[in-house]
N, C-alpha and C positions, 0 to 999 in steps of 0.2 A: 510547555515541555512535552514531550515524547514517551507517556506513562510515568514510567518509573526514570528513565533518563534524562541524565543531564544536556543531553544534545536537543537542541531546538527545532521542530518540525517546523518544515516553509507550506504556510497554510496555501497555496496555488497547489502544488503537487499531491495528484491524482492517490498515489503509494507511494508509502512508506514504509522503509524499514527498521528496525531497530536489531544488531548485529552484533555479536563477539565473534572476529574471527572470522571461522566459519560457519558457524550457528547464527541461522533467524531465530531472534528469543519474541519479538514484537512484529507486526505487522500492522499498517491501518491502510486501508482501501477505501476512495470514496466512493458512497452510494453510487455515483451517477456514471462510475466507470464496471459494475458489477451486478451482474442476474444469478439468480436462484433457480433450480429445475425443480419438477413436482417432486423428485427425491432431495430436494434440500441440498445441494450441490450445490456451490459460487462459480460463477464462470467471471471472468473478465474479458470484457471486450479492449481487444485493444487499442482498435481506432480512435475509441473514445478518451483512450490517456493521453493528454500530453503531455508528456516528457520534457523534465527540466535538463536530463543528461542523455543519452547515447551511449555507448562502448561498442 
């Protein structure tokens, strides 16, 4: 499961969201698509996601 929802996360996919709407309430990011700066900042890189979708 995907936290607290009902919707099932596809474990290949780099990010995830969890959404009402218009509101992000969840988000999971994999380690291996994401860096830290000495101020604790998340960057994503994004060459490193592959995407299951596009738009």
């Amino acid at each position: 499961m995907f936290w607290s929802s009902t919707l099932q996360r596809l474990i290949q996919c780099d990010i995830a969201y969890g959404c009402e709407l218009y509101e992000i309430n969840k988000l999971y990011i994999n380690d291996t698509v994401v860096s830290q700066d000495a101020k604790e900042r998340l960057s994503i890189t994004a060459d490193k996601v592959k995407p299951l979708a596009q738009e």
